[in-house]
C-alpha positions as a Markdown table, in Angstrom:
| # | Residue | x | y | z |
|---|---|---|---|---|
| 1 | Unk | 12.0 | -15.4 | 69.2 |
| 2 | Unk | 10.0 | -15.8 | 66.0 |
| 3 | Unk | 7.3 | -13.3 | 67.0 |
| 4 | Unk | 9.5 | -10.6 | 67.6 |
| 5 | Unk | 11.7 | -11.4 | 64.3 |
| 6 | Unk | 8.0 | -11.0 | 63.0 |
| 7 | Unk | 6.9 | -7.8 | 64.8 |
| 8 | Unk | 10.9 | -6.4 | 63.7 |
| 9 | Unk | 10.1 | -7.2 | 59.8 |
| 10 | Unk | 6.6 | -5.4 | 60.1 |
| 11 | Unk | 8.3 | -2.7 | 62.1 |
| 12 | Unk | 11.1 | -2.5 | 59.3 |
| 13 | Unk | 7.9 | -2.7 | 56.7 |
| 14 | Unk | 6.6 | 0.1 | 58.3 |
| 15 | Unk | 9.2 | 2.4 | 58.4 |
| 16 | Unk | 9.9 | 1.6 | 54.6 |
| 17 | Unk | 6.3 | 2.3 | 54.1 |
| 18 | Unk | 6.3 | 5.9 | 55.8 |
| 19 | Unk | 9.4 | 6.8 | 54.0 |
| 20 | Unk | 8.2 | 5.7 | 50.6 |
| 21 | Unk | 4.9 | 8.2 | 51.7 |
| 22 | Unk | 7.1 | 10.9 | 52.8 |
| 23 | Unk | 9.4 | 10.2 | 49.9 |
| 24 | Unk | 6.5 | 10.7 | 47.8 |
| 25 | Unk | 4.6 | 13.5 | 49.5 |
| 26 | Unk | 7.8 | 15.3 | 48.4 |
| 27 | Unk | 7.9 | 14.6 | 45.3 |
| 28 | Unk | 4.4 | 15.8 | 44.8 |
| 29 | Unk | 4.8 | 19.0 | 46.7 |
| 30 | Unk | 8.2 | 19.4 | 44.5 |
| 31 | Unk | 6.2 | 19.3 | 41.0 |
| 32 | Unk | 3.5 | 20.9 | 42.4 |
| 33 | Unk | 5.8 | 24.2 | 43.2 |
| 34 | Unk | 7.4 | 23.5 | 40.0 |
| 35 | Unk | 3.4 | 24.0 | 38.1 |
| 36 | Unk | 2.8 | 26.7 | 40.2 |
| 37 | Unk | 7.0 | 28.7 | 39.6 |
| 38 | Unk | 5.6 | 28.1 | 36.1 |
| 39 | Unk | 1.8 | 29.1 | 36.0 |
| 40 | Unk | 3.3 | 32.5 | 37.8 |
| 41 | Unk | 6.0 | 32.6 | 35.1 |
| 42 | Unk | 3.3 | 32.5 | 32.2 |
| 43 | Unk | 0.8 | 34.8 | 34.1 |
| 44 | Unk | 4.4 | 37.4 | 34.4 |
| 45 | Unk | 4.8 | 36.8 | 30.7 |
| 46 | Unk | 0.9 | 37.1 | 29.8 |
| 47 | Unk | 1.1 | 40.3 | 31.7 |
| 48 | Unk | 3.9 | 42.1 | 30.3 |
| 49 | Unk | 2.4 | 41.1 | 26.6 |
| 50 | Unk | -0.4 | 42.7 | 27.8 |
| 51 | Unk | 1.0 | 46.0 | 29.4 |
| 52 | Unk | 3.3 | 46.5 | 26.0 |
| 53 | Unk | -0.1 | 46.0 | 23.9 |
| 54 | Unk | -1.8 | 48.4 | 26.0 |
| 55 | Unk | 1.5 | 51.1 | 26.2 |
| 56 | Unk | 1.2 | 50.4 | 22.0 |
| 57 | Unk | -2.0 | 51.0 | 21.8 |
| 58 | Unk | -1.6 | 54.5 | 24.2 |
| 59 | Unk | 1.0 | 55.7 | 21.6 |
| 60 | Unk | -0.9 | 55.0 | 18.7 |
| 61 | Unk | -4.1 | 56.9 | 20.4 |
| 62 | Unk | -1.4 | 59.6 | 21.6 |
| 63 | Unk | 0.5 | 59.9 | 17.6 |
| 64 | Unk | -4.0 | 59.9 | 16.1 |
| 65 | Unk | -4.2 | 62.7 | 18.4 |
| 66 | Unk | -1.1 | 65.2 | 17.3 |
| 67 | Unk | -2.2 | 64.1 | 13.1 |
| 68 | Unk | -6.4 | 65.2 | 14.0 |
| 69 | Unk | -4.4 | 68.6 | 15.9 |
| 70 | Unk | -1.7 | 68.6 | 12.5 |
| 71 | Unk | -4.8 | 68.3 | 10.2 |
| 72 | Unk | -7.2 | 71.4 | 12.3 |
| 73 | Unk | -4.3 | 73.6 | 12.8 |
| 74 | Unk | -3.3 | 73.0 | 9.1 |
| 75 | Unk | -7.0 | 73.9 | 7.7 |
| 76 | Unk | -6.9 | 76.8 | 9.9 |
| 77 | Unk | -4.0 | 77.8 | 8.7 |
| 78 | Unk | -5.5 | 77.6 | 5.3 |
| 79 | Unk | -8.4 | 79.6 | 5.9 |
| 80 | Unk | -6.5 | 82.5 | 7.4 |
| 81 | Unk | -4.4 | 82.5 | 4.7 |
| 82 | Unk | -7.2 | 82.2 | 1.8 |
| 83 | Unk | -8.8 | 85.3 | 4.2 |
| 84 | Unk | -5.6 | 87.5 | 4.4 |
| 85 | Unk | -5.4 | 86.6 | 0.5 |
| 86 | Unk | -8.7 | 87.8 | -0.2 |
| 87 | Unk | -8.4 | 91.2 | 2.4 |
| 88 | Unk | -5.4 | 91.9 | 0.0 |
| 89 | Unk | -7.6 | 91.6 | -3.5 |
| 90 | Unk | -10.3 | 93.4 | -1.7 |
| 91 | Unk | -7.5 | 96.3 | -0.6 |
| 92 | Unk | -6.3 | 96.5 | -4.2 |
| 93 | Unk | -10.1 | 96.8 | -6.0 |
| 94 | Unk | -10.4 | 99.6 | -3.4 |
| 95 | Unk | -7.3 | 101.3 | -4.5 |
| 96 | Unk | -7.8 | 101.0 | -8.4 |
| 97 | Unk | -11.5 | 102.3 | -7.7 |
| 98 | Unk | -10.2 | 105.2 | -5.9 |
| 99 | Unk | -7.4 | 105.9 | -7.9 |
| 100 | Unk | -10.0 | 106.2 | -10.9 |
């Protein structure tokens, strides 16, 4: 009777045993999904930080662009305007030289 009492005890110790491993491999496997829910969370984060940097950076490329094109088209204007200005004085010399 004692012997089995004894072998029912290390039966029960047993069982508590496996259940405080399983209880525990849970718990591990819970906080280890909860590190990796949050590791993908920051990468997510990380990575739209990085795409709005990158669309910033596009736009300020993009608006350096259209000021250099501003600038050119600007000087050109300029020069066909200094040239126009010049054909006229050049027109008018010819006229009061003729008209002499």
């Amino acid at each position: 009777m004692e012997k089995q009492e004894e072998e029912r005890k290390n039966m029960i110790m047993n069982n508590i045993r496996a259940t405080e491993e399983r209880v525990e491999e849970v718990r591990s496997r819970h906080e280890r999904d909860i590190m990796i829910k949050k590791e993908i969370e920051n990468i997510k984060r990380r990575d739209r930080r990085e795409q709005a940097e990158r669309v910033k950076r596009q736009q300020e490329y993009e608006r350096e662009l259209m000021m250099q094109k501003i600038k050119a088209d600007d000087l050109k204007t300029q020069k066909i305007l200094q040239e126009r200005s010049s054909l006229l004085e050049m027109r008018n010399e010819i006229k009061i030289k003729a008209g002499r």
